[in-house]
C-alpha positions as CSV (number, residue, x, y, z in Angstrom):
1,X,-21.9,24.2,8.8
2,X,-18.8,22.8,10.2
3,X,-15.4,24.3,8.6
4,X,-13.9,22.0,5.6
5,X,-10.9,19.8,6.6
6,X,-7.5,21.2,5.4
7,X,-5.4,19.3,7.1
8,X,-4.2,17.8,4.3
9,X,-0.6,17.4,3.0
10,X,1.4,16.5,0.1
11,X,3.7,13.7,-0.1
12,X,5.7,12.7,-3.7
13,X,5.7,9.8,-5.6
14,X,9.3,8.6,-6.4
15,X,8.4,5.3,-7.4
16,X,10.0,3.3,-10.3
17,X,8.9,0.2,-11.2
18,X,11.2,-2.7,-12.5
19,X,8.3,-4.5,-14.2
20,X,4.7,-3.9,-15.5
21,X,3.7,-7.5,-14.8
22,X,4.4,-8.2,-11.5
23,X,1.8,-11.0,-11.1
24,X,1.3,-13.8,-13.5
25,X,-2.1,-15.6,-14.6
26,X,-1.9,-19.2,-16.3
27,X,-5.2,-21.3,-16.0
28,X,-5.1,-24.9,-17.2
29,X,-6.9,-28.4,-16.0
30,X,-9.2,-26.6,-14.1
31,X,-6.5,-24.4,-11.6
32,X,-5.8,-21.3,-11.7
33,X,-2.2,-19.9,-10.9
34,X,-1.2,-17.0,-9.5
35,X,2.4,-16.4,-9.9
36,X,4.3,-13.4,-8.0
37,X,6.9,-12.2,-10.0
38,X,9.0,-9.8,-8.5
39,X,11.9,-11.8,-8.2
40,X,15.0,-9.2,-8.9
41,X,13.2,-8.2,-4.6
42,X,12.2,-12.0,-3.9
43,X,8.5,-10.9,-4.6
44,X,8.0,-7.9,-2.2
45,X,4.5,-6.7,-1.9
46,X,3.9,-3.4,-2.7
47,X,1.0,-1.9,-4.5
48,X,1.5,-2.7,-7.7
49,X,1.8,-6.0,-6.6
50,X,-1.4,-6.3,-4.2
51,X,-4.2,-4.4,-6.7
52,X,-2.4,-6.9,-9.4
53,X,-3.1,-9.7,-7.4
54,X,-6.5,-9.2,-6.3
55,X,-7.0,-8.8,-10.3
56,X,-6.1,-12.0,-10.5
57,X,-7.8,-13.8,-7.9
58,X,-10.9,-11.8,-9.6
59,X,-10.6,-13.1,-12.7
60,X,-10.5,-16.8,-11.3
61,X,-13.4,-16.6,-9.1
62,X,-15.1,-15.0,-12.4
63,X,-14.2,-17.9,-14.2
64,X,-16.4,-21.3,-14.2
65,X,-13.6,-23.1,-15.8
66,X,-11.7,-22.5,-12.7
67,X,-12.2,-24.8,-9.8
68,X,-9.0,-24.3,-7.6
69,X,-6.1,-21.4,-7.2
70,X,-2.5,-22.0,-6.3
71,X,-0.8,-18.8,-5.3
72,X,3.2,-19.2,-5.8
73,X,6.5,-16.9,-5.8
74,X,9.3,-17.5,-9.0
75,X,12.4,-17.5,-7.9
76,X,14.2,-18.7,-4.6
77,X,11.8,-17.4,-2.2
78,X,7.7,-17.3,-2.0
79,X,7.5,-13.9,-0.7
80,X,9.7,-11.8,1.5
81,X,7.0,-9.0,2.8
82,X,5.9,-5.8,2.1
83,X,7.7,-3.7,0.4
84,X,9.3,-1.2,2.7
85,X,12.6,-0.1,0.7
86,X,12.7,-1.1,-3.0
87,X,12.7,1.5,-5.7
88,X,9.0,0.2,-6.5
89,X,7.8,1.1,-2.9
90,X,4.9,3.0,-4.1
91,X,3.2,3.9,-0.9
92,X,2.4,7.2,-2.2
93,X,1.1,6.0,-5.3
94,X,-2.9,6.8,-5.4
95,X,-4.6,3.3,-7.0
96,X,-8.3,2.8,-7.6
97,X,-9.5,1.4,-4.6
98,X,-11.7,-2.1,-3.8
99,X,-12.8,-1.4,-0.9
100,X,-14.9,1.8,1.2
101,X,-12.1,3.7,2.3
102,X,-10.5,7.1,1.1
103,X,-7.1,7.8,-0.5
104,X,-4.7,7.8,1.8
105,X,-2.3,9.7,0.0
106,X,-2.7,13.3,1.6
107,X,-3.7,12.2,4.7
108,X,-1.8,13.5,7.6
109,X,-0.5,11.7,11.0
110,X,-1.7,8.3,11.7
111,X,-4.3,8.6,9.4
112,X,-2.0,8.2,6.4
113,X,-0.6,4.6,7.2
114,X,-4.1,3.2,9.0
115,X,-6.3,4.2,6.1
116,X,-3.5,2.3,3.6
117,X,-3.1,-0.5,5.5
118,X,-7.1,-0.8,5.8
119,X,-7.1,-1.0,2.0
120,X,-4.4,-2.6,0.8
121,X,-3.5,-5.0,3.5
122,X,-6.1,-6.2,6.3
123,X,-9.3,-6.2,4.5
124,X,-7.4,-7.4,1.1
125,X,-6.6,-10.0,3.3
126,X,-10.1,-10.6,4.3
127,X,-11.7,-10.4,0.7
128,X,-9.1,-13.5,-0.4
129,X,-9.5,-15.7,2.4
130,X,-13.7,-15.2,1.5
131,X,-13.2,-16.1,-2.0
132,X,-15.7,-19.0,-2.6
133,X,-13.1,-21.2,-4.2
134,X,-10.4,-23.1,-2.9
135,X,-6.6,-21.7,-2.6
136,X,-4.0,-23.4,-1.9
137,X,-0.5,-21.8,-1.1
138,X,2.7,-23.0,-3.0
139,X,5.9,-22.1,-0.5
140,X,9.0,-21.9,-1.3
141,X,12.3,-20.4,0.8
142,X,11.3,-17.2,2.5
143,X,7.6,-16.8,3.8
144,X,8.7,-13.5,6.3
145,X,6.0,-11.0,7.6
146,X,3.3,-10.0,4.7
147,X,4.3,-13.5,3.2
148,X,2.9,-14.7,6.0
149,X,-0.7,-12.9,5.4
150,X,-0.8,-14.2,1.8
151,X,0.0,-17.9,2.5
152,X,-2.3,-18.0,5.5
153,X,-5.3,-16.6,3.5
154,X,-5.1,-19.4,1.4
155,X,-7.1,-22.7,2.7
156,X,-4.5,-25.1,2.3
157,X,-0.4,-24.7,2.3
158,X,2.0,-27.3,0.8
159,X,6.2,-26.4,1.1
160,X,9.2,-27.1,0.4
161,X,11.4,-28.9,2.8
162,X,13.0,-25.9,2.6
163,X,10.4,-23.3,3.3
164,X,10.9,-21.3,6.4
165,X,8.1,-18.8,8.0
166,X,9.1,-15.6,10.3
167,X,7.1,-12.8,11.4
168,X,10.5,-10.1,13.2
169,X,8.5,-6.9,12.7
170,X,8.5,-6.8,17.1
171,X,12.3,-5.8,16.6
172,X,10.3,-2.7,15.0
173,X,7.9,-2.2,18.2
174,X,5.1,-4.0,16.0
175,X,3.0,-6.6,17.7
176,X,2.8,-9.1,14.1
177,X,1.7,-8.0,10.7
178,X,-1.6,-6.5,10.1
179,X,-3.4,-9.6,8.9
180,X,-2.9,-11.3,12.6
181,X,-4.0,-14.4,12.2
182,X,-1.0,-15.5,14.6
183,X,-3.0,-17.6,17.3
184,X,-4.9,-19.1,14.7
185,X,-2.3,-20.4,12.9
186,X,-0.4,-21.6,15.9
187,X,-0.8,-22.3,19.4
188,X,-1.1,-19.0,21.3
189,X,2.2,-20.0,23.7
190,X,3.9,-21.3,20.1
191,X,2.4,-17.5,18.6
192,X,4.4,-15.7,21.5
193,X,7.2,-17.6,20.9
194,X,7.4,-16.8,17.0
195,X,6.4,-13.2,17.7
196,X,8.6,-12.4,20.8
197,X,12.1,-14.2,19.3
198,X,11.3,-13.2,15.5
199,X,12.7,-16.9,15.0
200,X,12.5,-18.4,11.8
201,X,10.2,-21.7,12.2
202,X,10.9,-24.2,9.7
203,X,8.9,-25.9,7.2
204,X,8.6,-29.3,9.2
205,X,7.8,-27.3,12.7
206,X,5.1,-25.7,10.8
207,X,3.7,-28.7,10.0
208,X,4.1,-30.2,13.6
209,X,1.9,-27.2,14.6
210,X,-0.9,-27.2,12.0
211,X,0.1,-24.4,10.1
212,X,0.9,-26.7,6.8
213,X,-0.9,-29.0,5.2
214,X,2.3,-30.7,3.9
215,X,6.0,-30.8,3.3
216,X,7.6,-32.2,0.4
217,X,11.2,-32.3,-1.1
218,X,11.8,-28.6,-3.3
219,X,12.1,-30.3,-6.3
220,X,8.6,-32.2,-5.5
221,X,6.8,-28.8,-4.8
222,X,5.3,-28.4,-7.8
223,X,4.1,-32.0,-8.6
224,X,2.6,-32.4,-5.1
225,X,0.9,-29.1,-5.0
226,X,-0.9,-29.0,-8.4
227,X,-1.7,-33.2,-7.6
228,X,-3.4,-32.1,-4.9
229,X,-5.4,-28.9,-6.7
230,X,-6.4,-31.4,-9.1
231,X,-7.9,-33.9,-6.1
232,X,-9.8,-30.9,-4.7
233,X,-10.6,-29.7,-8.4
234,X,-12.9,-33.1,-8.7
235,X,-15.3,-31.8,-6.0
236,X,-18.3,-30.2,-6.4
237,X,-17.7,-26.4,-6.8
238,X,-21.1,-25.5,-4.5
239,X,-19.9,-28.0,-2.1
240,X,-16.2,-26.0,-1.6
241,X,-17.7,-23.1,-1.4
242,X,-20.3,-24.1,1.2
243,X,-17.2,-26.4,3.2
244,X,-14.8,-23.0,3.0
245,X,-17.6,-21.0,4.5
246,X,-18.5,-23.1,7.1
247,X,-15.1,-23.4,8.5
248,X,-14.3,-19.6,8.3
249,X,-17.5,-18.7,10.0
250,X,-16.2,-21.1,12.8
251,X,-13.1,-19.4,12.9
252,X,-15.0,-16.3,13.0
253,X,-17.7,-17.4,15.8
254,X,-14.0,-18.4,17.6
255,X,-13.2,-14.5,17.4
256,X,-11.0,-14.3,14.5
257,X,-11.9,-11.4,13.0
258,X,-12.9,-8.9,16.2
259,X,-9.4,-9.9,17.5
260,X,-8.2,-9.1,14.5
261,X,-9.8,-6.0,14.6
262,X,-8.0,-4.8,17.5
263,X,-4.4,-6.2,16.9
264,X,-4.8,-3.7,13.4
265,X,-5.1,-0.7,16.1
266,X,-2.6,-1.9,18.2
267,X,-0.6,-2.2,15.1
268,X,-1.4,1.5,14.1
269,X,-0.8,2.7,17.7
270,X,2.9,0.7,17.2
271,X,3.4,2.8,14.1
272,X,2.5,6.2,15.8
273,X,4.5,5.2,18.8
274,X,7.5,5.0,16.7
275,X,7.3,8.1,14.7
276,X,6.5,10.4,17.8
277,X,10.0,8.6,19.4
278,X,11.9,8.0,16.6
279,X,11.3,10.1,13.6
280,X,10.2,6.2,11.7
281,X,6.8,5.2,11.7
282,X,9.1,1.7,11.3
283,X,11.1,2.3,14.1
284,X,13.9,3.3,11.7
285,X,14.7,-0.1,9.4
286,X,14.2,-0.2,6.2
287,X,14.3,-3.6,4.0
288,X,18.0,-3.6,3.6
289,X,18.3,-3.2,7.8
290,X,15.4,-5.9,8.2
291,X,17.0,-8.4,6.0
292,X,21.0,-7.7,7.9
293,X,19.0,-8.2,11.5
294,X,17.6,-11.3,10.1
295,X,20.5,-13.0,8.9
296,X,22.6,-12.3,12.2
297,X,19.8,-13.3,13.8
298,X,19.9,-16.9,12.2
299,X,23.5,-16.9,12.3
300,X,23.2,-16.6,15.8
301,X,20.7,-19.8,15.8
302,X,23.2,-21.6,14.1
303,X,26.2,-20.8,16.4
């Protein structure tokens, strides 16, 4: 018999949450809307949030009533990221998991992060952008790094004139966020670009390069987005589901998810890199030290 692991270790759980609702559910007309609502943190991702949301696209899929989603952020901003300083950061909360993998809560090394971020972020990921019904992304302000991997689940995006989309997590050593969808999205030189500067690309660039459906005036969001769930909504709900699977097994056949694949390890290595040089697993920012590097950074845009 080979000796039992004990390799473990023992990590506490400071976490305070500022709200026991941070996703909203509304379903009229046929759609389905997913609200984010953790706007006092412009609707950072931690946990809480992501089991809450998968919840909720759940309980649409479940629903024959239900013929579209729109995902959508209150407040200023659609979503700012994960959640990697806020006083509900609850990476070392244990939740009941969805998917095949173990806690990662007493994990040590490496382990620890990659067996989280299998769970809760890549193959959450995945499991949205499979659901058989349509979901269309509603975006708003700030779409930065895991704000990224929730709009570009959904099969269609409409924003705001004012929308912008950013992936900086290189300034941490990171190649892109765990969901690397990336060249898919974009052009692989326009990918580099947006990876290698950290650049906010606005929401008409985005459209220029495919990676939006459409761009509308702010105070136009709403209307145009749930006008064009309702279009969608009038299709047959076999013949979505058959459409969305067909173009994601192309995307797939294109290499989509292998690459994917092995962007998450490079990811993982990233992290380990950073810890054995720098004490950080995230190269030593934190939300508050992300945010100040991002506003320079488009300060220095604008000069």
């Amino acid at each position: 018999m080979s000796a039992p692991d004990q390799n473990f270790v023992t990590r506490p759980d400071n976490a305070v949450y500022e709200t026991d609702s941070p996703v909203h559910y509304a379903v009229a007309d046929g759609i389905a809307t997913v609200t984010m609502s953790r706007t006092e943190f412009n609707n950072a991702q931690n946990s809480q949030m992501t089991y809450a949301l998968d919840a909720a696209f759940r309980r649409a899929v479940d629903d024959d009533a239900v013929k579209v989603i729109v995902l959508r952020g209150d407040g200023k901003h659609f979503s700012a990221g994960h959640d990697i300083g806020t006083p509900g950061r609850d990476i070392n909360k244990p939740f009941d998991r969805v998917h095949l993998w173990w806690d990662h809560t007493n994990k040590p090394g490496g382990e620890y992060l990659y067996v989280r971020e299998q769970e809760v972020y890549l193959n959450m990921c995945r499991r949205w952008r499979e659901l058989p019904k349509p979901t269309i992304a509603m975006v708003q302000g700030a779409c930065v790094a895991g704000g990224l991997m929730l709009a570009w689940v959904c099969d269609l995006i409409v924003a705001s004139d004012d929308a912008f989309f950013q992936d900086p997590v290189v300034r941490m050593g990171i190649p892109g966020v765990e969901y690397f969808a990336h060249p898919y999205e974009l052009n692989p030189r326009i990918a580099k670009e947006f990876l290698m500067t950290g650049d906010r690309m606005g929401a008409e660039r985005a459209y220029q390069m495919g990676m939006v459906n459409r761009v509308v005036a702010r105070e136009q969001l709403e209307a145009e987005t749930y006008a064009l769930a309702a279009r969608v909504a009038k299709q047959p709900r076999m013949g979505l589901a058959l459409t969305k699977q067909a173009i994601n097994h192309v995307e797939d056949l294109q290499g989509k998810r292998t690459a994917m694949d092995a962007v998450f390890a490079w990811h993982h290595f990233a992290h380990t890199h950073n810890e054995l040089l720098s004490g950080d697993k995230l190269g030593g920012y934190d939300a508050k030290a992300m945010a100040s590097a991002n506003k320079r950074a488009a300060g220095e845009d604008k000069a």
